[in-house]
C-alpha positions as CSV (number, residue, x, y, z in Angstrom):
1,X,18.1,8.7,15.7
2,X,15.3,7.1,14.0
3,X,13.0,9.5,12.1
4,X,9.0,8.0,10.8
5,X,9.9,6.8,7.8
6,X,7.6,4.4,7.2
7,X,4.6,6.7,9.1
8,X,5.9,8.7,5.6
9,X,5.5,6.3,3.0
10,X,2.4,5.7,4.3
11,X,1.1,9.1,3.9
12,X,2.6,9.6,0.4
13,X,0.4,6.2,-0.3
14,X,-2.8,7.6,1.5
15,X,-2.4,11.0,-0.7
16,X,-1.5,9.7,-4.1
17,X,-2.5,6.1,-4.0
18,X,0.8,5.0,-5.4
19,X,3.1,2.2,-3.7
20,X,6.1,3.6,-2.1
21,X,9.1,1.2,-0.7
22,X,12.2,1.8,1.3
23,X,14.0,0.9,-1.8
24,X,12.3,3.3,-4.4
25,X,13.7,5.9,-1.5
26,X,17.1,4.1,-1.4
27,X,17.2,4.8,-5.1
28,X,16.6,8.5,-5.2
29,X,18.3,9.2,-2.2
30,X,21.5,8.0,-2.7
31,X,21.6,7.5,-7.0
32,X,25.5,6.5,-6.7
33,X,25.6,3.8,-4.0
34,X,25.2,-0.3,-5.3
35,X,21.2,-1.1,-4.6
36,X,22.5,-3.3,-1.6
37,X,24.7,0.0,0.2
38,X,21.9,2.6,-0.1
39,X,18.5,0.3,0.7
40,X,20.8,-0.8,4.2
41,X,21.4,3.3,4.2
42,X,17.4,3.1,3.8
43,X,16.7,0.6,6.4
44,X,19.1,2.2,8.8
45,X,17.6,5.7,9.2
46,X,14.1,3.8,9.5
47,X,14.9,1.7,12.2
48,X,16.8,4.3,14.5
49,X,20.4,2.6,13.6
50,X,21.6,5.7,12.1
51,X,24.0,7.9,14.1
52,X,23.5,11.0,11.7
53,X,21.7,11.8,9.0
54,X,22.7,14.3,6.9
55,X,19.9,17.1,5.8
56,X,20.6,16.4,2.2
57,X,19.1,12.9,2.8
58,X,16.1,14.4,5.4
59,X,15.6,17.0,2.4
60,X,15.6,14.3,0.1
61,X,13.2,11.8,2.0
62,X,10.7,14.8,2.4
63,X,10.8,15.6,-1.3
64,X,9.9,12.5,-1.9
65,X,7.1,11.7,0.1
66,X,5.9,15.0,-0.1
67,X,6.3,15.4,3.8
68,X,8.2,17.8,5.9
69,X,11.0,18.1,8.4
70,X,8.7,18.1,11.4
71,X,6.8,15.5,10.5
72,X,9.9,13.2,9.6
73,X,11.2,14.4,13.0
74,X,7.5,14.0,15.1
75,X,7.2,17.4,15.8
């Protein structure tokens, strides 16, 4: 299941003008995991490798960039 991460991080750059990486995600979406587990979580749900995604992390991802569900999703 790949979701438009990166279609994301580009709109939270377009709308605040700050630089957004996979790993700033990595960071804030999983806080516990080494820097190396959670930016291949990261790179995983951007590039369609993930199986599942929880809805803590798709909550998570949208908080962040300040996008919703649907748009994560392409609906």
């Amino acid at each position: 299941m790949r979701i438009k991460l990166h279609e994301a991080i580009k709109a939270y750059q377009d709308r605040t003008g700050v630089r957004l990486t996979q790993n700033d995600i990595a960071r804030e979406v999983y806080p516990e995991s080494s820097h190396q587990s959670a930016a291949i979580g990261i790179s995983h749900i951007a590039t369609g490798k993930a199986k599942m995604i929880a809805p803590e992390t798709i909550l998570a991802i949208c908080r962040i960039t300040g996008v919703d569900a649907n748009f994560l999703y392409g609906l």
